[in-house]
C-alpha positions, 0 to 999 in steps of 0.5 A, spaced: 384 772 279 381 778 278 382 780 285 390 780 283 389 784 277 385 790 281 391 789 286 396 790 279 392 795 278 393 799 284 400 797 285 402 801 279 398 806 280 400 808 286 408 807 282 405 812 277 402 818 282 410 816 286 413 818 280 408 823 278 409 827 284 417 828 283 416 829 276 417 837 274 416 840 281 421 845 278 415 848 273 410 848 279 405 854 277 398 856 276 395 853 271 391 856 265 385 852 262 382 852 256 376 847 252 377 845 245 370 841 241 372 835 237 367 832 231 368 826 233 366 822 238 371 821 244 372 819 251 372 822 257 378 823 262 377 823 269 378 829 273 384 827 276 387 824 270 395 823 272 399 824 266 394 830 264 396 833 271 403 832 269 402 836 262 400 841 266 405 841 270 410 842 264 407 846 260 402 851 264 396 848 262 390 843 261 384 843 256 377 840 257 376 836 251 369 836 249 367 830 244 361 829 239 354 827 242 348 827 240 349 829 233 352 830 227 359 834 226 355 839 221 349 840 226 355 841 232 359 847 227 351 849 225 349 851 232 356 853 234 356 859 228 349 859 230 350 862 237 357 866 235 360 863 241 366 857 241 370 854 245 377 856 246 380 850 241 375 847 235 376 841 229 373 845 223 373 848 217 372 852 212 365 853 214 368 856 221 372 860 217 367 863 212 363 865 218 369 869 222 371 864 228 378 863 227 384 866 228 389 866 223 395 862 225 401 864 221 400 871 224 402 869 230 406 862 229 414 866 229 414 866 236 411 858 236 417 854 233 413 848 234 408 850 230 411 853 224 416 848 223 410 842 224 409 842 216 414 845 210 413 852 207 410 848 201 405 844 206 403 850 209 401 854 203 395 849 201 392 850 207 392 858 206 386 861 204 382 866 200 384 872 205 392 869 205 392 867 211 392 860 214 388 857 220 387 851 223 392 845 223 391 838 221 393 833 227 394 827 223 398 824 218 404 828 219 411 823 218 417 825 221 422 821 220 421 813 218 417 808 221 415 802 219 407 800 216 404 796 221 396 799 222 392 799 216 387 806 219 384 806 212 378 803 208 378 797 207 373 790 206 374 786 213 373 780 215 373 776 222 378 772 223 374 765 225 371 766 218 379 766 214 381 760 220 375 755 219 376 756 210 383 754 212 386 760 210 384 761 203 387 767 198 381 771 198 382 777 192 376 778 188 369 780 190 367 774 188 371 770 192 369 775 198 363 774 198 362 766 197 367 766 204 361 769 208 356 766 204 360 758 204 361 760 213 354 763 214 350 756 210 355 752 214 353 756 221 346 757 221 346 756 229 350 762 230 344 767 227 351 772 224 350 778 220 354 776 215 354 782 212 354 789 214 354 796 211 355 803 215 351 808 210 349 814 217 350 821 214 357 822 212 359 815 213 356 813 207 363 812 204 363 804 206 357 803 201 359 808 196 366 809 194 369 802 194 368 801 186 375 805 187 379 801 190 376 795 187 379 798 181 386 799 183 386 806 185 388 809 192 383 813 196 383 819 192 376 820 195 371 823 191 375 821 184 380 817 181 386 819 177 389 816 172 397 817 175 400 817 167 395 821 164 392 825 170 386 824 167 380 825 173 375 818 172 369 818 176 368 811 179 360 812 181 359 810 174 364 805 171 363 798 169 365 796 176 361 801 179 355 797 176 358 791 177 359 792 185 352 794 187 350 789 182 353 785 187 350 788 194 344 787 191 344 780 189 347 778 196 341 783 200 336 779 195 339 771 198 339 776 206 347 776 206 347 783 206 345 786 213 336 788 212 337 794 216 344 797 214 341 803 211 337 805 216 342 803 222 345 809 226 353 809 227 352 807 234 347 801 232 353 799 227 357 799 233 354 795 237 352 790 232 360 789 231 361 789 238 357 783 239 361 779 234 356 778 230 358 781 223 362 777 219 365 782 214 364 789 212 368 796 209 369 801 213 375 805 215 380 802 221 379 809 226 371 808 224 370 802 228 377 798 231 378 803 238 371 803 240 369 794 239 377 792 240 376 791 248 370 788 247 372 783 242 378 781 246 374 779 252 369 775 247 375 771 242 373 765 238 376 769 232 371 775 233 377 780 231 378 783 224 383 783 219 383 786 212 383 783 205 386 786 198 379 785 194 378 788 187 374 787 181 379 781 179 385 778 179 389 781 174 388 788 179 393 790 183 390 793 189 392 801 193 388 800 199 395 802 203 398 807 201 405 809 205 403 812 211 404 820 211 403 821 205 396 824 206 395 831 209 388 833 209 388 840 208 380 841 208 380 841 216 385 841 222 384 845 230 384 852 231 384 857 235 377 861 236 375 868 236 373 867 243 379 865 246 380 870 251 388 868 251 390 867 244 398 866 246 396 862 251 392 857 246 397 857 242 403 856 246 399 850 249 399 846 242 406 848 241 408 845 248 404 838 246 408 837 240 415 837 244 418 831 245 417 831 252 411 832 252 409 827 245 412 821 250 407 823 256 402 822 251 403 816 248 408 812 251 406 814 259 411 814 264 418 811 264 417 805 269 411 806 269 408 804 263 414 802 259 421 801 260 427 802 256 432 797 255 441 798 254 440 800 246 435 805 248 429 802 246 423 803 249 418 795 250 412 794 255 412 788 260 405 784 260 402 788 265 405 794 262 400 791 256 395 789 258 394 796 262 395 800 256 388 797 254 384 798 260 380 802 260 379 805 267 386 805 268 386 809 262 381 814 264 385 815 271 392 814 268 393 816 260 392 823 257 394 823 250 390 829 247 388 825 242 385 831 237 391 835 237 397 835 233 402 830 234 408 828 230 408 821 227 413 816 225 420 816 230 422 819 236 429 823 235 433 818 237 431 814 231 429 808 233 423 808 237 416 810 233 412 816 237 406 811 240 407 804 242 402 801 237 407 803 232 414 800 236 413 794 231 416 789 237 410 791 241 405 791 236 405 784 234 406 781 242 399 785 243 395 783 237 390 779 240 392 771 239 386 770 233 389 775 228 397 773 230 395 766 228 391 769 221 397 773 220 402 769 221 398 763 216 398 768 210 407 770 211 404 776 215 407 781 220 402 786 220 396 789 217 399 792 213 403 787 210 396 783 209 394 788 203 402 790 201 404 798 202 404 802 196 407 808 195 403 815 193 401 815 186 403 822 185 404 829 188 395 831 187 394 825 192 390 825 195 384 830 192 378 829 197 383 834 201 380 838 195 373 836 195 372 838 202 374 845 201 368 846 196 362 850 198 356 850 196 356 858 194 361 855 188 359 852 183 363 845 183 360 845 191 354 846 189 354 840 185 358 836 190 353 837 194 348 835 189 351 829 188 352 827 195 345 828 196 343 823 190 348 817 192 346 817 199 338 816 197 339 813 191 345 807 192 341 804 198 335 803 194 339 800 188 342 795 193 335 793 197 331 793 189 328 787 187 329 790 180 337 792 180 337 794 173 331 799 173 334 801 180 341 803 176 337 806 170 334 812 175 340 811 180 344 814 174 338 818 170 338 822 178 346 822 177 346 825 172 341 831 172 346 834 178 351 835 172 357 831 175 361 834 169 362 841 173 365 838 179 370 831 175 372 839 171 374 843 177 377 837 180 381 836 173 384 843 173 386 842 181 389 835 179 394 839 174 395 845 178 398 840 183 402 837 179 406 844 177 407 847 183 
C-alpha cells in the first residue's frame, strides 16, 4: 500500500511540474528576491517548491520566509532593533515603528491598487499613527464578500472526541459539566494514563489560563476586557464572581490530578507535543495555536483523538460568544511591513500586491488546476481523494503548495462568487475531509461545522474587538505602563492560585498584587477608547 501511494504521489507530481512548465512562459524574467521574518513558528518550504517557482514567474519574484525559532516574538523584534538591520518584509508593530524600521505605506500605495483598496479608508484610518502616516498591513481576517463559518480559529474549551463519543454524546454547556466529563472519562480509563487536562500559560500565550472568565460570562473576545454592548460600560473580567469561580475550579481539579502538574512550567513546544500524542483530553486554547501543528499526527493515530469545541459558560442561562461571524475582527495593533533596509521598496511592495491577485490567491491556496483541484460544469472548484489526501501530506506540501501564509490574503469568496478563497472553506470539501472521528461527533449534535457546535454570533458592536486597542499600548504611556503591570501580576500569580493548597488565601493576595498595579488607569484609557469607537 504505501508503495502505491509514494507511485500517486510522484504521478502527480510529475502532472503538477507538466503543467508548471507551460504555465506563464510569456512572463519568463529575472527574478527579484526579498526575505521576510514572521513571529510565529512556521514551515520551511523546500528550495524548488513548484508553486512558489510558478509565483515567481508571474510576479517577478519570490521571498524566503524566515519563522520564529528559538525564542520569543519580542526577543526577535528586541534583537532585530538591537542590531538596526532587517529583513526586506517584517510582522511587527508598534515596537518597530517607534524604533524607525518601517516604511510608510500610504506614501507610496496609489500606485499599488491592490494595497490601497485591501481595506476601506475608514479601516485604514485606525491604523494610521502619531506621525499620520500607516505602516504595516494586517494579513488576516479581511472578508471579501460572503462565506460560510465553518472553522472555529478561535479560543475555546476543546475536548477529544472518544471522551464525547464514549458519554454518548451529551449537552456539555457549563463548567461544571465539562470538567465532570474528564473527570467521569479519566476514572473510567485508568489504563490510558491520559492528561485530562492541560493549560498553555508560556509567555504570551497565557491567555489559555487567564482570559476564560469572559467568555464563561457571554461576552466575545474583547481580549483585555469586556464591553457591556447596551451600556458601553468597560468591565474587567479578571475580578468578577466568575473569575473567582473559574479558578476555583482549576484549582479544585489540580488538587484531585486532573489539571496537568506540569502545565505552568511547560514551554509551547512540550504543549504541543503532549497534544501530539493524543494524550490530552481537553484544554482552552486558540484553533491556529495548535490544530496545524498535531492535526497530521492525530489523524494517523485515530481512536477519536481529534478536537472539537464545547459552548461552556458559567451556567445555563448564559448565552455564549465564543464565535463571533468570521471577518469581523481586524487587529490594527500589527501587520507585514516594508523595512528601512529594503534595498527595493517598490519592488517590495509590488510583491505584496501581486500576491492578493486572484490569479495568484488560487495558486496559493487552491494550487493547480488539474492538478490539486478540479472545476466541474457549474464552475465550482471540488477535490478528488487523491486530491485530499495530498493536500495533507506534508512532503508533498513542502515540494509542492506555497501559500505565503504570512502575507496578505483576501478571505471569503472568489469573484465569481461561489468558490471560498481556500479549500478548507469550500463547505463540500471541508466536511468529506474531516477526519472520520469529528464527522461522526458532528453529525451526532446536528452539526455540519465547527462553527455550528458553538453557534455564529455576530460582532457585538462597532468597538470590538479592543485588544486591537491594548496591544498598541506602550509601556512610555501610562495606560501601558499598567498593562504591562498587569500582565506581569497574572502570569506569575494565577498558576500559583490554581496550584494552591489554600485557594482563598491564594486569591486574597492574587487580587491585593492586582490591584497595586492600579487597574483602573487602564479599564479608563480602555473606556474613552470604547466611546471614541462608537462616534466615528
Amino acid at each position: 500500500m504505501k508503495k502505491k501511494w509514494k507511485l500517486c504521489v510522484a504521478v502527480l507530481a510529475c502532472g503538477a511540474a507538466a503543467v508548471i512548465s507551460g504555465f506563464g512562459q510569456e512572463r519568463q524574467q529575472e527574478i527579484r528576491k526579498y526575505t521576510a521574518f514572521f513571529c510565529a513558528p512556521g514551515r520551511e518550504l523546500d528550495e524548488d517548491n513548484e508553486i512558489k517557482q510558478e509565483i515567481a514567474k508571474i510576479t517577478g519574484a519570490e521571498c524566503e520566509e524566515l519563522w520564529l525559532v528559538g525564542q520569543t516574538a519580542d526577543q526577535a523584534i528586541s534583537s532585530y532593533i538591537a542590531g538596526g538591520e532587517y529583513p526586506d518584509f517584517i510582522e511587527g508593530g508598534v515596537e518597530l515603528y517607534q524604533a524607525g524600521a518601517l516604511l510608510p505605506i500610504d506614501e507610496y500605495w496609489d500606485a499599488y491598487p491592490n494595497i490601497r483598496n485591501y481595506y476601506s479608508d475608514s479601516q485604514w484610518e485606525l491604523l494610521r499613527q502619531e506621525d499620520g502616516h500607516i505602516y504595516w498591513i494586517p494579513q488576516f481576517d479581511n472578508q471579501k464578500n460572503e462565506s460560510k463559518d465553518l472553522l472555529h480559529k478561535g479560543e475555546a474549551f476543546w475536548v477529544q472526541t472518544r471522551v464525547l463519543k464514549w458519554a454518548g454524546y451529551p449537552e456539555v454547556r457549563t463548567l461544571e459539566e465539562y470538567f465532570d466529563l474528564l473527570e467521569s472519562y479519566t476514572q473510567a480509563h485508568p489504563e490510558e494514563e491520559a492528561i485530562p487536562y492541560t493549560i498553555l500559560c508560556n509567555d504570551w500565550r497565557y491567555f489559555c489560563l487567564e482570559n476564560p472568565p469572559q467568555f464563561l460570562d457571554g461576552y466575545p473576545n474583547d481580549g483585555s476586557c469586556m464591553v457591556d454592548a447596551d451600556t458601553l460600560e468597560v468591565k474587567d473580567y479578571n475580578v468578577t464572581p466568575t473569575a473567582e469561580a473559574y479558578f476555583r475550579k482549576l484549582n479544585e481539579e489540580y488538587q484531585k490530578g486532573i489539571i496537568d502538574p506540569e502545565f505552568c512550567t511547560q514551554t509551547y513546544a512540550e504543549y504541543l507535543e503532549k497534544l501530539s500524542s493524543g494524550q490530552v483530553l481537553g484544554m482552552v486554547d486558540q484553533w491556529w495555536q495548535f490544530y496545524y501543528d498535531i492535526y497530521d499526527v492525530l489523524d494517523v493515530q485515530g481512536q477519536g483523538r481529534n478536537y472539537v469545541p464545547l459552548p461552556i459558560t458559567i451556567d445555563r442561562s448564559v448565552k455564549n460568544q465564543w464565535h463571533v461571524k468570521e471577518g469581523s475582527e481586524i487587529t490594527i495593533s500589527e501587520g507585514i511591513s516594508v523595512t528601512v533596509s529594503c534595498e527595493d521598496a517598490e519592488g517590495a511592495l509590488q510583491f505584496l500586491n501581486d500576491l492578493m491577485d486572484e490569479e495568484v490567491q488560487k495558486l496559493r491556496f487552491w494550487g493547480i488546476e488539474g492538478v490539486d483541484y478540479e472545476v466541474d460544469e457549474n464552475g465550482v472548484f471540488y477535490q478528488t481523494k487523491e486530491q485530499q489526501k495530498l493536500s495533507l501530506d506534508a512532503t508533498y506540501t513542502a515540494s509542492h503548495f506555497c501559500l505565503y501564509s504570512y502575507f496578505p490574503r483576501l478571505e471569503g469568496t472568489l469573484e465569481d462568487g461561489q468558490n471560498a478563497f481556500s479549500p478548507e472553506y469550500q463547505p463540500e470539501i471541508f466536511f468529506s475531509t474531516l477526519q472520520e472521528d469529528v464527522k461522526e461527533c458532528l453529525e451526532a449534535y446536528g452539526c455540519q461545522s465547527y462553527a455550528d457546535m458553538l453557534g455564529v454570533n455576530d460582532a457585538p458592536g462597532d468597538w470590538y474587538p479592543m485588544y486591537t486597542h491594548s496591544a498598541l499600548l506602550t509601556a512610555d504611556t501610562e495606560a501601558g505602563a499598567v498593562w504591562k503591570k498587569m500582565t506581569q501580576t497574572k502570569q506569575e500569580q494565577l498558576p500559583l492560585v490554581v496550584m494552591s493548597e489554600d485557594f482563598d488565601t491564594a486569591w486574597e493576595n492574587y487580587l491585593e498584587k492586582y490591584y497595586e498595579c492600579q487597574p483602573e488607569v487602564f479599564f479608563e484609557k480602555m473606556q474613552i477608547e470604547v466611546l471614541q469607537r462608537m462616534e466615528t
